[in-house]
C-alpha positions as CSV (number, residue, x, y, z in Angstrom):
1,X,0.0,0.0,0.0
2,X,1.4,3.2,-0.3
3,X,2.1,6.2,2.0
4,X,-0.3,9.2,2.2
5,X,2.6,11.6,0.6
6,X,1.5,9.0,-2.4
7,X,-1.6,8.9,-2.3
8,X,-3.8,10.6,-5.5
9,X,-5.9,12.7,-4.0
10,X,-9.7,12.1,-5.2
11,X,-11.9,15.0,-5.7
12,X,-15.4,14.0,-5.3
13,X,-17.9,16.0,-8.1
14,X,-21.4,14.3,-7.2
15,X,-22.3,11.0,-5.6
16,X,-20.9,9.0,-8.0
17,X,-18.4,11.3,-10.4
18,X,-14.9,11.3,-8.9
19,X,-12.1,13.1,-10.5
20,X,-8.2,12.5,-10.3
21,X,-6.3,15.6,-10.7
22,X,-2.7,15.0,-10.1
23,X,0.3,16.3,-11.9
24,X,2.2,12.8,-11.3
25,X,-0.7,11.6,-14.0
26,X,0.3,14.4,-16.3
27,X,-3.2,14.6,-17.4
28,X,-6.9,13.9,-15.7
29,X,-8.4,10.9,-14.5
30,X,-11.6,10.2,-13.6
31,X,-14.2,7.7,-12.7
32,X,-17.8,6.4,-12.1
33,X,-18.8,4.5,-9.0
34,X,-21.6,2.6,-9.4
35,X,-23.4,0.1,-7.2
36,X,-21.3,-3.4,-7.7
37,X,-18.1,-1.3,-9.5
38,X,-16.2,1.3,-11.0
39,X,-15.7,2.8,-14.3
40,X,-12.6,4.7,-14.7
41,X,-12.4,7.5,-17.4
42,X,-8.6,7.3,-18.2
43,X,-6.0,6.6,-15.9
44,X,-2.6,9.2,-17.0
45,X,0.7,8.7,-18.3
46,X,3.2,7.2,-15.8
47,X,2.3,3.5,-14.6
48,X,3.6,4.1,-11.4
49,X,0.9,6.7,-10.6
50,X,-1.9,4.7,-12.6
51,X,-1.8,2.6,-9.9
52,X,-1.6,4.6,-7.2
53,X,-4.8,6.1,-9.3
54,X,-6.4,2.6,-8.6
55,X,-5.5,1.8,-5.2
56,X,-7.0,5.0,-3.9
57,X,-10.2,4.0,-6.0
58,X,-10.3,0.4,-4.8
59,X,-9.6,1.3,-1.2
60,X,-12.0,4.6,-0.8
61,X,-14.7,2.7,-2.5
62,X,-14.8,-0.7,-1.3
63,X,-15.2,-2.3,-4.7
64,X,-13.4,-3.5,-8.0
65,X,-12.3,-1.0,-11.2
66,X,-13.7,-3.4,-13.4
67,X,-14.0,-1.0,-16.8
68,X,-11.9,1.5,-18.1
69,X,-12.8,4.1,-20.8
70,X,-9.8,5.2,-22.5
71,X,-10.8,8.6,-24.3
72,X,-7.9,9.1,-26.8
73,X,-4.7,7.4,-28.1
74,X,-2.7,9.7,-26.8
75,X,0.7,9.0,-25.0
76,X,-0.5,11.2,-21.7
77,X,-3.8,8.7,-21.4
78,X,-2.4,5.5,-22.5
79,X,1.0,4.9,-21.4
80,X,-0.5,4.0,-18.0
81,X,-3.2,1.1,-19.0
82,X,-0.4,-1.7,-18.2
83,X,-1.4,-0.7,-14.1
84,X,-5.1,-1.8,-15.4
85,X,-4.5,-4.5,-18.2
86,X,-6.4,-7.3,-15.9
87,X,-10.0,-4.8,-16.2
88,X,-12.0,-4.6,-19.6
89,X,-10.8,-1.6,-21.4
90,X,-12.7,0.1,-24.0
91,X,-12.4,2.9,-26.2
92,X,-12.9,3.9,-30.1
93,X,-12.5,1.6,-32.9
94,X,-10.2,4.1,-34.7
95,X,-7.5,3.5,-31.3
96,X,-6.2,0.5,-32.1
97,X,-5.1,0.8,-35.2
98,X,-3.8,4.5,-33.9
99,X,-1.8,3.5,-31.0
100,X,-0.1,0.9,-33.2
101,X,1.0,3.7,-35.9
102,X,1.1,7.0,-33.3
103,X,5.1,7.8,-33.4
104,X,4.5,8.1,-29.4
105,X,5.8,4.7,-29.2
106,X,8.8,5.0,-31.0
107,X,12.7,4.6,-29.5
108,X,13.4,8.3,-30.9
109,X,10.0,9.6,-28.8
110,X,11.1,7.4,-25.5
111,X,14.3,9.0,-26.0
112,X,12.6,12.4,-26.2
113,X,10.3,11.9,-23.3
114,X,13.0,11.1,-21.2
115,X,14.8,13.8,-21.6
116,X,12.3,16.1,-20.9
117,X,11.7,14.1,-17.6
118,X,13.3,16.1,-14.7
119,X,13.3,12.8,-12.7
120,X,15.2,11.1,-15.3
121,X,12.1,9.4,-16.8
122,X,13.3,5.8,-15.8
123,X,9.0,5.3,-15.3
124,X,9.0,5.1,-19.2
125,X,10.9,1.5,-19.0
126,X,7.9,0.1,-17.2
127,X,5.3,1.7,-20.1
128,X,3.9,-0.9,-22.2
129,X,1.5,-1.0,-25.2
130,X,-1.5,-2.3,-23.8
131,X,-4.6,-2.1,-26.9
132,X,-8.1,-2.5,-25.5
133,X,-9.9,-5.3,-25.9
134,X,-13.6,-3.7,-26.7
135,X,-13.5,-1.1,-29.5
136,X,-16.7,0.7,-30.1
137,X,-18.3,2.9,-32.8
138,X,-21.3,5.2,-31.6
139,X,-22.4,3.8,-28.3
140,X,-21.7,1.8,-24.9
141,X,-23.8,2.1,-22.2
142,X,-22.3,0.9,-18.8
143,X,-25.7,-0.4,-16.5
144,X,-25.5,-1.4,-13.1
145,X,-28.6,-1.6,-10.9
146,X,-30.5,0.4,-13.3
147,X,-28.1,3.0,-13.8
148,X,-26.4,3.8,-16.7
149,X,-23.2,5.4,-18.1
150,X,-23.2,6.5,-21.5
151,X,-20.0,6.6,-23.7
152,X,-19.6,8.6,-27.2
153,X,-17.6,8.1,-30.1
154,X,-17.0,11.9,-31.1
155,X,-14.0,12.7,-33.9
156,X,-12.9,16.1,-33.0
157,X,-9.7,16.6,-31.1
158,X,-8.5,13.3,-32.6
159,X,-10.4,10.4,-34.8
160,X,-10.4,8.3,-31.9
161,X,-11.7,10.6,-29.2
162,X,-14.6,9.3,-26.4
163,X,-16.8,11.2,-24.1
164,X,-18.5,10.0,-21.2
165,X,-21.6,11.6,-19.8
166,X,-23.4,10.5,-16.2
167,X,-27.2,11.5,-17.0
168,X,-28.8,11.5,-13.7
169,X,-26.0,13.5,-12.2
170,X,-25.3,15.8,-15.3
171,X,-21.7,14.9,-15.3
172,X,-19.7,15.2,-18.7
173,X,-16.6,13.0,-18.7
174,X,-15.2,14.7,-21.7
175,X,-11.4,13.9,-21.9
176,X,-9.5,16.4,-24.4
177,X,-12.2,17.6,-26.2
178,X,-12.4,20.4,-23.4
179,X,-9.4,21.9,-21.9
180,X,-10.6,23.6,-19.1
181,X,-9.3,26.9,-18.5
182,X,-6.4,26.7,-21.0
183,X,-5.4,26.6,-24.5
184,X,-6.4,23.3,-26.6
185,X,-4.2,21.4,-28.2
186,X,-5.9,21.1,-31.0
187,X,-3.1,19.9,-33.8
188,X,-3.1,16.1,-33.7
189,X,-2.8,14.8,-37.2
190,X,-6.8,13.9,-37.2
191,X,-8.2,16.5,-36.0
192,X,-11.4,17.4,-37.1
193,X,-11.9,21.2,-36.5
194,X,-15.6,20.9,-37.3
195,X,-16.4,17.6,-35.6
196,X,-14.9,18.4,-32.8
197,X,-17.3,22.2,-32.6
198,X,-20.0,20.1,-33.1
199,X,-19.7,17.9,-30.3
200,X,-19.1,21.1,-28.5
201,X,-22.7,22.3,-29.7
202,X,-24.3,19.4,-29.0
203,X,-23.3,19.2,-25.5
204,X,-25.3,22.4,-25.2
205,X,-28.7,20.5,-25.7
206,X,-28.1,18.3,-23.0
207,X,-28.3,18.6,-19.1
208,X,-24.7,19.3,-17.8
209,X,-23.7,20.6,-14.6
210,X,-20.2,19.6,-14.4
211,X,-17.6,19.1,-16.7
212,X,-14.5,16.6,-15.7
213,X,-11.8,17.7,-18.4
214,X,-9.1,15.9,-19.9
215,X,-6.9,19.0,-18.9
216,X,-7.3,22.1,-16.0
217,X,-9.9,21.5,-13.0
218,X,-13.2,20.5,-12.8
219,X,-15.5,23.0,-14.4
220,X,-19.5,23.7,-15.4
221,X,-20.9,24.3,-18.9
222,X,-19.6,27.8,-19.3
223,X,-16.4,26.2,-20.4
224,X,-17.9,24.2,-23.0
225,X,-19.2,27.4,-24.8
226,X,-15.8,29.1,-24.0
227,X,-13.8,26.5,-25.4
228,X,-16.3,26.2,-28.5
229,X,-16.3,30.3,-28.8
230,X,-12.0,29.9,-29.0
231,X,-12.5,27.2,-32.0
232,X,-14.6,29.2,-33.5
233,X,-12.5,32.3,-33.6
234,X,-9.8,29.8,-34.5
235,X,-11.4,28.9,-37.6
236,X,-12.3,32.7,-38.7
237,X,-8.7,33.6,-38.4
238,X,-7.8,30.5,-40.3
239,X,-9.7,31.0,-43.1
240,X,-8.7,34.8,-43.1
241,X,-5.1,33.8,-43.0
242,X,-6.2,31.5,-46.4
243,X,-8.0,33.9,-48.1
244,X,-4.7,36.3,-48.0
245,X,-2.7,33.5,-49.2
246,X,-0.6,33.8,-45.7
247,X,0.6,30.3,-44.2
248,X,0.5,29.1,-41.2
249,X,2.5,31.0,-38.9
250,X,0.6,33.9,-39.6
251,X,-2.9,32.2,-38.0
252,X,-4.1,34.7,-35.1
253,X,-4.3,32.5,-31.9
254,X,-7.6,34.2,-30.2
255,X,-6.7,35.8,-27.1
256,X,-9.3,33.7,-24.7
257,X,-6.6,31.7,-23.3
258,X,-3.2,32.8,-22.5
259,X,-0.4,30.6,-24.5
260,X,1.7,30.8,-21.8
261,X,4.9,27.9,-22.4
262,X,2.5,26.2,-24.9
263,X,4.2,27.1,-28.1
264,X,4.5,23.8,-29.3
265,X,0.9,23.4,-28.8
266,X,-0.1,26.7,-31.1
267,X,2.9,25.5,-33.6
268,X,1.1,22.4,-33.8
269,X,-2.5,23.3,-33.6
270,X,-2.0,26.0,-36.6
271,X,-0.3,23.4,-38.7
272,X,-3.4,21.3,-38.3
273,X,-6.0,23.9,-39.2
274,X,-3.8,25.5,-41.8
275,X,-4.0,22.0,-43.7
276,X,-7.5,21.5,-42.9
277,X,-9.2,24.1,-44.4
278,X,-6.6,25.1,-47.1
279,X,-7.5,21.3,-48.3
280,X,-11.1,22.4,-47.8
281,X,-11.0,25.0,-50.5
């Protein structure tokens, strides 16, 4: 068992919506505790921490992790599945066959990650390539009791993303489709600019109270149409850059969130939507 200076920390949202914010996971993990189990809703980066992410689940709630969503293919919500490769895990379709391809995996981006590590990054020797074993397209609903968890295919931030959503507690589980309170990385090689507003205008037809990011703290709905409002004022600048036959670099990043360190993120991102629309007209 491990010591309370280990322990993550569990935030509880409602009854049964628990969220994981803990820099050791490098991004947010969640889960759903229903009567007989739990369904967690990613589970971060380093394996170490994934199951320290589990034990404090396990322990707090008395009862198994017995699925896990897993929202995206990215490297900051998979590398950690091997801490939960014994539970059913389930995500898009589309992950499989992009975890096997995503250059996350190579020996030239192990190298990289661990040298941006400050610990040394010797937790990337225990990361394993763990591909889950029920792949969906549309739909899963979780029941227990009566109670149900819905889960989303959604293409957006990439073509394998998955949203959760708790109905009788209004509880979005959205994973990087929102980054709460910060700019969105919104350049992965699939992303769909106008998928992904979509989603973001469909959630508004829904009942949400709170919204459990895959980024930034716990928030409400207001972030959904702040996060959709910087999207959209990403794609006007975008197609104005176009239309004066501009590249790239000179995309205006909307000043709603600060950039901050992110540069690689904006880099990226306008990359994306330069290629997007330009291949559009």
């Amino acid at each position: 068992m491990s010591s309370d200076l280990d322990k993550i920390a569990l935030q509880q949202v409602t009854e049964s919506a628990v969220a994981a914010i803990d820099p050791r996971l490098r991004s947010n993990a969640a889960a759903i505790i229903l009567d007989e189990f739990i369904v967690a809703v990613d589970v971060g980066m380093r394996p170490y921490a994934a199951r320290l992410f589990r034990e404090a689940l396990e322990s707090t709630y008395e009862r198994p992790v017995r699925f896990v969503c897993v929202t995206h293919c990215h490297a900051d919500h998979t590398f950690g599945l091997k801490a939960f490769k014994d539970v059913t895990l389930f995500a898009s379709r589309r992950l499989a066959e992009d975890l096997r391809s995503s250059p996350d995996w190579s020996p030239e981006a192990r190298a990289a990650f661990k040298q941006n590590e400050p610990d040394g990054g010797d937790w990337l020797d225990e990361v394993e390539l763990v591909i889950p074993s029920l792949l969906i397209d549309g739909r899963l609903d979780v029941t227990c009791n009566g109670r149900t968890a819905q889960f989303h295919t959604a293409v957006g931030h990439t073509d394998c993303s998955v949203y959760g959503y708790l109905a009788d507690e209004k509880v979005l589980f959205s994973g990087d489709l929102v980054f709460a309170g910060m700019l969105p990385f919104a350049g992965d090689a699939s992303t769909d600019p106008e998928q992904w507003m979509a989603t973001l205008r469909s959630w508004m037809t829904i009942a949400i109270d709170h919204v459990i990011p895959g980024h930034g703290p716990v928030s409400g709905p207001g972030e959904i149409v702040r996060q959709l409002e910087f999207l959209e004022a990403l794609k006007e600048n975008t197609l104005a850059a176009l239309q004066a036959g501009r590249g790239w670099e000179d995309i205006a990043v909307p000043p709603i969130y600060p950039v901050g360190d992110m540069l690689w993120f904006v880099e990226k991102t306008r990359q994306r939507w330069h290629a997007y629309y330009g291949g559009r007209s």
